[in-house]
C-alpha positions as CSV (number, residue, x, y, z in Angstrom):
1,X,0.0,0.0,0.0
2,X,2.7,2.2,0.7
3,X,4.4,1.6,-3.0
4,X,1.2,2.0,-4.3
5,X,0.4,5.6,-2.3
6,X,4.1,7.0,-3.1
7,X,3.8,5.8,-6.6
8,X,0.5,7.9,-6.9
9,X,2.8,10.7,-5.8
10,X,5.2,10.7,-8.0
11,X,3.3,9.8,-10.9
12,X,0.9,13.0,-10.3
13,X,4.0,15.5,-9.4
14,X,5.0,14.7,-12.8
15,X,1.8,14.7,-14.6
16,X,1.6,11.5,-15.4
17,X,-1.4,10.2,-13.7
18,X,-5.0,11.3,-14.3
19,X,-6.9,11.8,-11.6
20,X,-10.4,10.1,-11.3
21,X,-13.2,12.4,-12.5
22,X,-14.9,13.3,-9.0
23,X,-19.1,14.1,-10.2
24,X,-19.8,17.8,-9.3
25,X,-21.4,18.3,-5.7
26,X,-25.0,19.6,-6.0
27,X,-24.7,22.4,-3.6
28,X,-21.0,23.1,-4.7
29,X,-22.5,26.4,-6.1
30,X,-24.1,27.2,-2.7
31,X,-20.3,27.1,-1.1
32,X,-18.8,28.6,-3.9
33,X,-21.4,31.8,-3.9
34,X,-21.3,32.2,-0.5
35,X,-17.0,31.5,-0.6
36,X,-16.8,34.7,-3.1
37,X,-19.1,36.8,-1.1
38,X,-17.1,36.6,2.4
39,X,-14.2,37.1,0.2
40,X,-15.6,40.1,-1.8
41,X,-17.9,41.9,0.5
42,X,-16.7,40.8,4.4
43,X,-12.8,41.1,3.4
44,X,-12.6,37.6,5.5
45,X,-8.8,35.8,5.9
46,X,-8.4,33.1,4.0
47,X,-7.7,30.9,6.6
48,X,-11.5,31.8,7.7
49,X,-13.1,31.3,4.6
50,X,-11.3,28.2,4.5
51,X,-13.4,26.4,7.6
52,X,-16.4,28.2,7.0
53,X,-16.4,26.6,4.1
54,X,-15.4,23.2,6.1
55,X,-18.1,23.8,8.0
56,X,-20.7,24.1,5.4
57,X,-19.5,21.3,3.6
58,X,-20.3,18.9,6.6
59,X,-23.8,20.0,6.7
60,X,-25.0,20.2,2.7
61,X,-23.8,17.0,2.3
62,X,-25.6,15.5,5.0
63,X,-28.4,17.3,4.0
64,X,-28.3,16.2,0.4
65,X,-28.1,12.9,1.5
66,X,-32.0,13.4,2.3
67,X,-32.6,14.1,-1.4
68,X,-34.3,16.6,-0.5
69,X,-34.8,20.8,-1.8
70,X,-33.0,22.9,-0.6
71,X,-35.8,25.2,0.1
72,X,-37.7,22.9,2.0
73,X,-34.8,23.3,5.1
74,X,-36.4,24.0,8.3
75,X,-34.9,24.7,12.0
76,X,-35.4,21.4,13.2
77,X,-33.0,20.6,10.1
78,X,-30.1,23.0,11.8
79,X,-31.0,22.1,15.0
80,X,-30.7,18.6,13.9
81,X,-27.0,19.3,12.8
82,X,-26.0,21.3,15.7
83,X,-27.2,19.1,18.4
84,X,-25.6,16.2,16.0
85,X,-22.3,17.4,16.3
86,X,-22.3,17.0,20.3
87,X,-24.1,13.6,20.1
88,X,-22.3,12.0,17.7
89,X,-19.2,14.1,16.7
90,X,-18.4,14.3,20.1
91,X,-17.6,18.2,19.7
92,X,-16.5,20.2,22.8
93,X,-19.1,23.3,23.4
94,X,-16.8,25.6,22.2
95,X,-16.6,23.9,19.0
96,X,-20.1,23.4,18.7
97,X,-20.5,27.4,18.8
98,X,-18.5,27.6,16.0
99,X,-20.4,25.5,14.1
100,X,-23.8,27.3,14.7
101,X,-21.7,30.5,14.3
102,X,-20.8,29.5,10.5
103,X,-24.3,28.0,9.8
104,X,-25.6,31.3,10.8
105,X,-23.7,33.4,8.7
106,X,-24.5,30.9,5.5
107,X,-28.0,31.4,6.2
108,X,-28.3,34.8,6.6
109,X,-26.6,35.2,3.2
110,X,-29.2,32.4,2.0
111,X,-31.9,34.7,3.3
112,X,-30.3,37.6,1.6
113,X,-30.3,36.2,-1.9
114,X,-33.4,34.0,-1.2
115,X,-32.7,30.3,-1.1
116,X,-34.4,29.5,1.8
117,X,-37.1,30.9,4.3
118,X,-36.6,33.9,6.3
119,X,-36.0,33.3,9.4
120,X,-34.1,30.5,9.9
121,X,-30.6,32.6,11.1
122,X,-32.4,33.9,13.0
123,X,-33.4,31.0,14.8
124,X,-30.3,28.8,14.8
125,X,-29.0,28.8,18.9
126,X,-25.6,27.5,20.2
127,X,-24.2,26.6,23.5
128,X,-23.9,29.2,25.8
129,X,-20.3,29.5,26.9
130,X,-18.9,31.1,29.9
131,X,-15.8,33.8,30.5
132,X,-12.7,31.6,30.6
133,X,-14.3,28.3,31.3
134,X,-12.1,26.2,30.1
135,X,-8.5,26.2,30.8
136,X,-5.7,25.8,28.3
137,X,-4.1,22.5,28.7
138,X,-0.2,21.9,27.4
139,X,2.8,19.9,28.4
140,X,4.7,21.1,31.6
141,X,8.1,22.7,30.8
142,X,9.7,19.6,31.9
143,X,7.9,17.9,29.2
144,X,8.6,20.3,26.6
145,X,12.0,19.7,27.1
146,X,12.1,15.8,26.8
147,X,10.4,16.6,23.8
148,X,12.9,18.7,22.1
149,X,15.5,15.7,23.5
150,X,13.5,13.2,21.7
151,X,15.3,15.0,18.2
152,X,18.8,14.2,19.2
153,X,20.8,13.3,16.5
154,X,21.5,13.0,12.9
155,X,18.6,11.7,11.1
156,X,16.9,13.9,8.6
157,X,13.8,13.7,10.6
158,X,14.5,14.5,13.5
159,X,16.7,17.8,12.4
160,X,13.4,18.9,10.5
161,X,11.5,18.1,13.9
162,X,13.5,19.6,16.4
163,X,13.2,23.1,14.1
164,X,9.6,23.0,13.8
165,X,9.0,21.9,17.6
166,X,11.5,24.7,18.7
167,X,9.0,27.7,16.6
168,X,6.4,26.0,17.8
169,X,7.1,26.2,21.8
170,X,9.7,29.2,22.1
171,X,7.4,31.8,19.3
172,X,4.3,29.9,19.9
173,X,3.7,29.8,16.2
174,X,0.5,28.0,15.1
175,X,1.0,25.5,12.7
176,X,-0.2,27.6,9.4
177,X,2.2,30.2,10.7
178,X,5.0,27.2,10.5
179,X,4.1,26.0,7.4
180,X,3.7,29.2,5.5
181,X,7.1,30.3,6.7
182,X,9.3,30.8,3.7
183,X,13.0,31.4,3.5
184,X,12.9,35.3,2.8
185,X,11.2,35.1,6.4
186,X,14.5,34.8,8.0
187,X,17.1,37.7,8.1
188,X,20.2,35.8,9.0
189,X,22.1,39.6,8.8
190,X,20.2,41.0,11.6
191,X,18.8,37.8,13.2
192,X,15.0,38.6,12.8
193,X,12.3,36.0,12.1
194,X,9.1,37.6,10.0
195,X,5.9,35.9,10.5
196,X,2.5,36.8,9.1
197,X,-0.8,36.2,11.9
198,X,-3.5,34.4,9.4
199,X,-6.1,35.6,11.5
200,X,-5.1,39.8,11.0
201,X,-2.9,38.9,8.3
202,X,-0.4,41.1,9.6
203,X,3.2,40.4,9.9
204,X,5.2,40.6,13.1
205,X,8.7,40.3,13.7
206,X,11.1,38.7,16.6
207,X,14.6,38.3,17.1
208,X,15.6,35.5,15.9
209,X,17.1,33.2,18.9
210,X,20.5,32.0,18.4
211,X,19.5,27.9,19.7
212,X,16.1,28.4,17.3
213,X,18.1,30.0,14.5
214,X,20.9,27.3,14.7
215,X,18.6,24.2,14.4
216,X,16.6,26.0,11.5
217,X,20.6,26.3,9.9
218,X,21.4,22.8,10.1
219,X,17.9,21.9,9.1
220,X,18.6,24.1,5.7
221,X,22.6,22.9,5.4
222,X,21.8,19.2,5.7
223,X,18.3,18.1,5.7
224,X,16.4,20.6,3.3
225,X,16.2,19.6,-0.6
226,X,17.4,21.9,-3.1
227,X,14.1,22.4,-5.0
228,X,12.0,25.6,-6.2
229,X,9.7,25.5,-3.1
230,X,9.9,28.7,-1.1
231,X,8.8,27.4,2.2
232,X,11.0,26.8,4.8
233,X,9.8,23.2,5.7
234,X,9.1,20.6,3.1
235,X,8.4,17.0,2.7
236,X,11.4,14.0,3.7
237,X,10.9,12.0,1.0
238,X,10.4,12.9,-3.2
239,X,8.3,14.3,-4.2
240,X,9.2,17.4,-2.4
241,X,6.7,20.0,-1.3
242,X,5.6,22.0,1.5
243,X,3.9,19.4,3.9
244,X,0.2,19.3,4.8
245,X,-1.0,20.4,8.5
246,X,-1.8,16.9,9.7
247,X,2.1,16.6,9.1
248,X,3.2,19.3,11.4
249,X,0.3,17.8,13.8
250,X,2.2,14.0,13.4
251,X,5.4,15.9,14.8
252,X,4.7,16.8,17.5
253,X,1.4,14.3,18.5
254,X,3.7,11.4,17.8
255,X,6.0,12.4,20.2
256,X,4.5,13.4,23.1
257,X,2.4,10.0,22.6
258,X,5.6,8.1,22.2
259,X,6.6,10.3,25.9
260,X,3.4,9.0,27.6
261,X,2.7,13.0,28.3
262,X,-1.0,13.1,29.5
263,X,-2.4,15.0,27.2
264,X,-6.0,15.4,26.1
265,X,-5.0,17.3,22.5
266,X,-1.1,16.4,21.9
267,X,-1.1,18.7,18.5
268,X,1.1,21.5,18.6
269,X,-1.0,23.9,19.8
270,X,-0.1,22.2,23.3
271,X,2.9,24.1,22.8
272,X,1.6,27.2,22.3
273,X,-0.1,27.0,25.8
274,X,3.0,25.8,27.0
275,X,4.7,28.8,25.9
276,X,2.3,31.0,27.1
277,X,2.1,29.3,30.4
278,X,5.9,29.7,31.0
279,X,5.6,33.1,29.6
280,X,3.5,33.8,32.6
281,X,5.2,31.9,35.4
282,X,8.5,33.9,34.2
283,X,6.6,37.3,34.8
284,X,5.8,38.5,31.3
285,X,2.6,40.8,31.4
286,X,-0.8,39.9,29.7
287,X,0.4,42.5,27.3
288,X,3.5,41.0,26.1
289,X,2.3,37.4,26.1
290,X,-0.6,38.5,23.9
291,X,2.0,40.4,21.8
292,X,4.2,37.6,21.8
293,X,1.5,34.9,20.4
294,X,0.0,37.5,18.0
295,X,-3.4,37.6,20.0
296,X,-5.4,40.6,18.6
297,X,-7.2,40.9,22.1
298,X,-6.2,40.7,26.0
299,X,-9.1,39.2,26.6
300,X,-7.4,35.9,24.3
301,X,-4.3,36.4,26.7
302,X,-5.8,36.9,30.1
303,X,-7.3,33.1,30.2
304,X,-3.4,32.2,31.1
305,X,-3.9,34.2,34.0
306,X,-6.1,31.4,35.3
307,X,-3.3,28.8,35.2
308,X,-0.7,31.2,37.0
309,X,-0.4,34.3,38.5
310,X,3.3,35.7,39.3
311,X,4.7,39.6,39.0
312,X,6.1,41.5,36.2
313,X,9.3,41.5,34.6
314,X,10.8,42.7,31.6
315,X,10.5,40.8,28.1
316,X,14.8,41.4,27.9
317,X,15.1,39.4,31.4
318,X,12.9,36.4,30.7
319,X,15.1,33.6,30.7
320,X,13.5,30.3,29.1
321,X,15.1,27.8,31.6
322,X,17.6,25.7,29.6
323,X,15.6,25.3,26.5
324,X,17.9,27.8,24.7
């Protein structure tokens, strides 16, 4: 199977394979409408077009599985999905929300350009969620560090690794953050690393550690392939290309799982909270966590404050305990 799955790769990087004619969705105009309008009208990021779009997908094609008109969708329908994805899905509240959240939006454009009843966005409730009621859960320090020790040595994968793991738990870089970062990103002259936030789709810089910016070196020096690709990180084996997310996701989940570190969610967004829980224990305000992880309000930040509480000290002080 695996022969047969890197064959497929090859033979489609170089053109050679044609790809099995996949039938048109009904509703893939519905998406596609509604796709160019939050593009067009709300100015939305891609990356949140990109799941409510997800989001959408999910419920039409359940929906057209009834075989039934569009038109004909009721409440109970949406409720029906909602409560669906708690029952079944096993979504967390939070989630949930922002599932009802998307569905809302669709259907008050679907109202707009009349392809269903009025009404209905109206109509669509999600869980109620409470200020800061769920705390953010990530590997202790301690834990973060076996981590990084588990990408000792010389192999190619664990020199990618270890500089993905380190951006992702000293900058707290989400993983599109990681995988968009491209090689003009990095001033080696004045030791800066240039990231853009998908969410404001602004770009921020930090200085560019010298422990973070050496395994990022020796990554590009001996691990990297010399292709075309722009971005920083790409695939181990041919053919070559920036990898997907569920890669960066196996980096670090594999890991931790392969640690026995009791983790609920062992993606690398663990390591964002573990950054910004050590942020906190070292002193670092709400301010210049938040400014740190590229959160566009305190109120993103101050949930930390639930985990620890210590006093302030400045940003130049902070010393990350033996990581770097």
């Amino acid at each position: 199977m695996r022969f047969i799955s890197n064959a497929k790769q090859w033979l489609g990087f170089l053109g050679r394979l044609r790809p099995a004619e996949v039938p048109r969705r009904p509703y893939a105009h519905l998406i596609e409408e509604y796709a160019d309008y939050m593009v067009r009208e709300r100015g939305l990021s891609p990356h949140t077009i990109r799941i409510h779009c997800w989001h959408l997908e999910q419920f039409l094609a359940r929906f057209w599985e009834q075989h039934r008109c569009f038109r004909e969708i009721s409440i109970a329908d949406i409720d029906a999905a909602i409560a669906r994805k708690g029952d079944q899905d096993c979504y967390a509240r939070t989630s949930i929300k922002a599932y009802a959240s998307a569905l809302r939006s669709f259907f008050r454009y679907a109202e707009q350009r009349g392809w269903c009843a009025h009404g209905l966005a109206a109509a669509i409730m999600s869980p109620r969620l409470f200020a800061d009621e769920g705390l953010p859960k990530g590997p202790s320090w301690t834990d973060v560090q076996r981590l990084l020790t588990s990408t000792e040595g010389d192999q190619p994968k664990n020199v990618r690794d270890r500089a993905i793991i380190m951006l992702f738990a000293v900058y707290g870089m989400r993983v599109g953050e990681v995988r968009a970062l491209r090689l003009g990103d990095l001033d080696w002259e004045r030791e800066l690393i240039y990231m853009t936030r998908p969410k404001s789709r602004r770009q921020q810089f930090y200085p560019l550690s010298h422990t973070v910016g050496e395994s990022i070196l020796r990554y590009l020096k001996k691990v990297r392939p010399h292709v075309p690709y722009r971005e920083v990180f790409l695939t181990l084996k041919a053919p070559f290309r920036p990898p997907s997310s569920g890669s960066f996701y196996d980096v670090v989940g594999d890991r931790l799982r392969a640690l026995n570190v009791s983790l609920k969610h062992r993606g690398p967004h663990s390591l964002r909270h573990a950054c910004a829980t050590r942020l906190l224990a070292g002193g670092l305000s709400m301010k210049e966590i938040g400014d740190h992880l590229g959160h566009r309000k305190i109120d993103t930040t101050r949930i930390y404050a639930k985990v620890d509480l210590t006093g302030l000290r400045q940003v130049a002080n902070f010393d990350l305990g033996g990581l770097l």
